[in-house]
N, C-alpha and C positions, 0 to 999 in steps of 0.2 A: 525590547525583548530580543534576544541574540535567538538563530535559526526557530523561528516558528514551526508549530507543524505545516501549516500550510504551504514550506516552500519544499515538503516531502515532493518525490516523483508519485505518480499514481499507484505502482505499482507494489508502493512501501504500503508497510507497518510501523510507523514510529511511534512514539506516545506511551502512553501509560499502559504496560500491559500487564499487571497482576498488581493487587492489591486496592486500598482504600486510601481516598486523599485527604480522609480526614485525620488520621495517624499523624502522631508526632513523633519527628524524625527524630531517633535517636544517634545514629549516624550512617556515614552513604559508602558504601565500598563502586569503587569506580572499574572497570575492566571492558574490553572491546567483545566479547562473549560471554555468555552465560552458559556456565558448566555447572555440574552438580557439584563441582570442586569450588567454586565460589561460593557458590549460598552456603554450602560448610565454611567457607572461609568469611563469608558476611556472618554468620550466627558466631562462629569461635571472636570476632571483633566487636559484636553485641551492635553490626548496622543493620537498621532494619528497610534501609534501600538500596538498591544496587541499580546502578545510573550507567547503561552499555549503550553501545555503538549499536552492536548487528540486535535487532527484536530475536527474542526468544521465543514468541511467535510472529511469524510469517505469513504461512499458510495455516486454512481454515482448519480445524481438530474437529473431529466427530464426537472424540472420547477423549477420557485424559483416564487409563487406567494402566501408565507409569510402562509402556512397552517402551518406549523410545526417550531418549535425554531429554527431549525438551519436557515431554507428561512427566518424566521428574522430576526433571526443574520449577515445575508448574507445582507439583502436589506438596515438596520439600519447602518450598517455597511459602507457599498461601500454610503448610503448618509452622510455620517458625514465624508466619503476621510478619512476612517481606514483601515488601511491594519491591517491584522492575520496572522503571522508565529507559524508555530506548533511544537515542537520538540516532537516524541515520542519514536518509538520503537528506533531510530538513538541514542536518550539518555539513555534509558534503556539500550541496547547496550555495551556503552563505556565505556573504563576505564577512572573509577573516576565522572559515571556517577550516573544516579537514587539508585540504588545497592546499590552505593557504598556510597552513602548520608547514605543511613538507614541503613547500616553499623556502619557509624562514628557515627550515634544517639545511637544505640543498647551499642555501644563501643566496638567493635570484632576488634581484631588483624588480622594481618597472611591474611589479605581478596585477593581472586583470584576470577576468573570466576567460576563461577559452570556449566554452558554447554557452551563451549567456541563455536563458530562461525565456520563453517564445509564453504570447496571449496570456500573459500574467499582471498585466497593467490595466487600468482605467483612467481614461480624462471625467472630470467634473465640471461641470462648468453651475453655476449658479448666479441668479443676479438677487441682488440685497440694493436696498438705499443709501446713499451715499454715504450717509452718517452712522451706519454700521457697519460698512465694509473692513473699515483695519480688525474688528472684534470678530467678525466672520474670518477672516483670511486667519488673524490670529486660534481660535477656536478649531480650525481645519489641519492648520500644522503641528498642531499642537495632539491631532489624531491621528495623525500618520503620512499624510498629503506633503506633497510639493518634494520630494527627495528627487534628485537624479542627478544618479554619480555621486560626486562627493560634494554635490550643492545642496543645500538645502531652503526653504521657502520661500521655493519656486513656484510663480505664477504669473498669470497673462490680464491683465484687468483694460476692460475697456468703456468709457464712461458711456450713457442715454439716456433713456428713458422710456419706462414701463408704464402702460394704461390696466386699468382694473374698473370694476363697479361693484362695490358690494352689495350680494344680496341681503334679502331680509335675514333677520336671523346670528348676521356677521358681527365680528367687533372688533372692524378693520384697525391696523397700529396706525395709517394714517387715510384722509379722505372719510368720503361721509356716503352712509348706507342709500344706495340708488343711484347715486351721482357718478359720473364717469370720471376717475380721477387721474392723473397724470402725475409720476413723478419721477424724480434724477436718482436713477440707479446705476450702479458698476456691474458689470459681469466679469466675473471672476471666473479663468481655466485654472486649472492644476491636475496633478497627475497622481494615482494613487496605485499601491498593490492591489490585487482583485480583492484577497483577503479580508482588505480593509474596508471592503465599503459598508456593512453593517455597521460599525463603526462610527467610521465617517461620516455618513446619513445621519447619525443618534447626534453626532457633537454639532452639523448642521442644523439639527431642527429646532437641535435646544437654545445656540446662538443667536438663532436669524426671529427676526422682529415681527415677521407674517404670519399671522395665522397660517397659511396657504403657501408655502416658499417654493417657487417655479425653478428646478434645475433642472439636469439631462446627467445621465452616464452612459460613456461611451465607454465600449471596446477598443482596445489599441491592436496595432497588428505591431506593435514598435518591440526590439527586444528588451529584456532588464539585463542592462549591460552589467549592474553588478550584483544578477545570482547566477548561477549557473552550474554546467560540469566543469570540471576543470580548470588550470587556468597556466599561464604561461606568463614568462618574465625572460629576465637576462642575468648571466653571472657577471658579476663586477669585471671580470677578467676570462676573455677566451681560456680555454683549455684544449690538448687533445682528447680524443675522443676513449681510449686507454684509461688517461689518468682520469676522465669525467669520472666511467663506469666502474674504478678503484676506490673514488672515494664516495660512489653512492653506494658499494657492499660495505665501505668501513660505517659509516653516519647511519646506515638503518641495518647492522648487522645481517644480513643477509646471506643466506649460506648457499645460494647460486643464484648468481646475475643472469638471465640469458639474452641476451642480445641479437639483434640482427646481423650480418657483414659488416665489418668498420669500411666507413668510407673515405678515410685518408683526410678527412679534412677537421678542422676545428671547432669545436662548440660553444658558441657564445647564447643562443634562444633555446631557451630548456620550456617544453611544456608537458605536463604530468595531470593525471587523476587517478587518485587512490583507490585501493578498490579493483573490482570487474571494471576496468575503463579503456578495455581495446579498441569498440566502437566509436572513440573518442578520439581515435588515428587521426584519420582523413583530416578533420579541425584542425589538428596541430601541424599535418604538413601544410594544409592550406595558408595556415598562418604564420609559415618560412617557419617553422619549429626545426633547429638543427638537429633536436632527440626529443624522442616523444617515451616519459616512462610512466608504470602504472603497474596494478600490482597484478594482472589478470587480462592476457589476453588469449585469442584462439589460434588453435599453430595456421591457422590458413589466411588468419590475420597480418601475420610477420611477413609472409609472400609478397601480401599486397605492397609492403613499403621495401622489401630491400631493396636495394642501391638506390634508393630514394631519401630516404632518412634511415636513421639510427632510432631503435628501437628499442626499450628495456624492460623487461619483465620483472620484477623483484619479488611478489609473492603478495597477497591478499594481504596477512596479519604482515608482514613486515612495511609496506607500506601504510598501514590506519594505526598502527602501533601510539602514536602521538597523540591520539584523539583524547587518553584519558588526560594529558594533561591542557586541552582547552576546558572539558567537562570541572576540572580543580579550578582554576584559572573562573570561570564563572561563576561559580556553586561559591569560592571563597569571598571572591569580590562582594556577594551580595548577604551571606552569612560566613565572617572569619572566625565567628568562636564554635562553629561546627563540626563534631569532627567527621575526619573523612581520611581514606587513604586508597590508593591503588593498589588493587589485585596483585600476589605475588603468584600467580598462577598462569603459567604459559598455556591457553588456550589454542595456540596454532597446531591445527591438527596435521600442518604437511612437518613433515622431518626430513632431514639432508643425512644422507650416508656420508 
């Protein structure tokens, strides 16, 4: 599953937010807002979903009696039987998500997380018999466990031996009811999303041979080096810091760059986050970022880094602009004969004179 909701920030709405999911999709109009201009533009294309970035709601509604765009969006909507799915912070988030689009526009190598995702892990550990452990280890990977980084099933196995007594009642998989039994078990560690452990527990209990299967989950304090805010890379090639900030207005059309002071020197570490992601500064000089761009910062933000790094502002919508084509890019991979097309409707509500 590409960006779960679960790797949402807390503070999101993402997910399903109008309509029934028992509806069959007739087709999906894609866009980074939701205006009353789209659901006219989803009904004039006969889609009955509209698949955005930012939630069309956010904040809790009292009422929905059509004073404000969104109670429109909302009522125009549920009459014309459209449903609205939101993907937002869950795709900023992930790897190979929002990031990592304007990444691949920029053209930056080498890209990782720049604040990777904090108490979002769990260790597993379980121990099974020895002659089930590759069908345990298999059954656990196979639900989500052992990732980290670009490895995959990963895990720490350490061979012994486990004692038991069954009581009355039991109908132990090996050993005999009363008797103190002893057998040659593995203990298996691996790592998992927090997400996943209902999950993982269900594909555990169903693989493992015990009645009664003896594990632990742990909390990690470790970070998930690949979800996160932001992320940072390298261009193929220095540039000065002029021609950077030229050709990041030409590649995401931007009708004013604002920048910090140039500081006379060359840009080879670009790190960015789309979006409000000024607080996401500090990280990228931390981590020698020669410019740090985003689409939203506070002017008291910019203070903090001049003559320390190069800073660039570009604009909310011109920055996330890209997202609807990860949303194509997924939606066709897994249904190609669906139709579907992107909004021809500029939702960026700032304007440049």
């Amino acid at each position: 599953m590409f960006a779960p909701l679960p790797l949402q920030d807390d503070f999101d709405n993402a997910g399903l937010q109008i309509g029934l999911t028992e509806a069959e999709v007739t087709g999906v109009l894609l866009c980074l807002d939701v205006t009353e201009a789209v659901v006219d533009e989803a009904i004039a294309l006969g889609c009955n979903l509209i698949v955005s970035h930012h939630p069309v709601i956010f904040k809790p509604l009292k009422r929905i009696t059509g004073s404000s765009y969104v109670e429109r969006c909302i009522l125009k909507a549920l009459s014309a039987g459209i449903a609205i799915y939101s993907a937002h912070t869950n795709i900023d988030n992930a790897p190979g998500g929002v990031n990592f689009r304007i990444a691949e526009i920029i053209g930056l190598k080498n890209v990782r997380i720049l604040v990777p995702k904090e108490e979002a892990l769990l260790k597993l550990a379980v121990y099974v018999p020895l002659s089930h452990a590759d069908a345990l280890r298999e059954a656990l990977f196979a639900a989500g466990c052992g990732e980290i980084g670009n490895y995959g099933s990963c895990s720490y196995n350490v061979q012994g031996f486990g004692t038991f007594k069954a009581k009355e009642g039991c109908n132990p998989f090996c050993g005999n009811v009363g008797e103190l039994h002893r057998e040659e078990e593995v203990r298996i560690e691996t790592i998992m999303p927090s997400y996943m452990k209902g999950r993982v527990i269900k594909a555990l209990l169903a693989a493992h041979p015990y009645e009664e299967p003896a594990f632990d989950v742990y909390a990690l304090e470790n970070s998930w080096n690949s979800v996160g805010a932001g992320v940072i890379g390298e261009l193929p090639e220095e540039c000065c810091e002029m021609e950077f900030l030229k050709s990041i207005k030409e590649k995401f059309a931007v009708g004013s760059v604002r920048h910090t002071s140039l500081l006379g020197r060359n840009v080879k570490k670009v790190a960015l986050c789309g979006g409000a992601g000024g607080s996401f500064a500090g990280a990228a000089m931390a981590a020698g970022a020669d410019v740090y761009i985003t689409g939203e910062a506070r002017y008291h933000d910019l203070f903090s880094y001049e003559g320390k790094m190069l800073m660039s502002v570009i604009g909310h919508y011109e920055s996330e602009q890209f997202t609807m084509d990860i949303f194509h890019k997924i939606i066709s991979d897994k249904y190609p004969h669906l139709k579907m097309a992107k909004t021809t409707v500029n939702t960026n509500p700032v304007n440049y004179l």
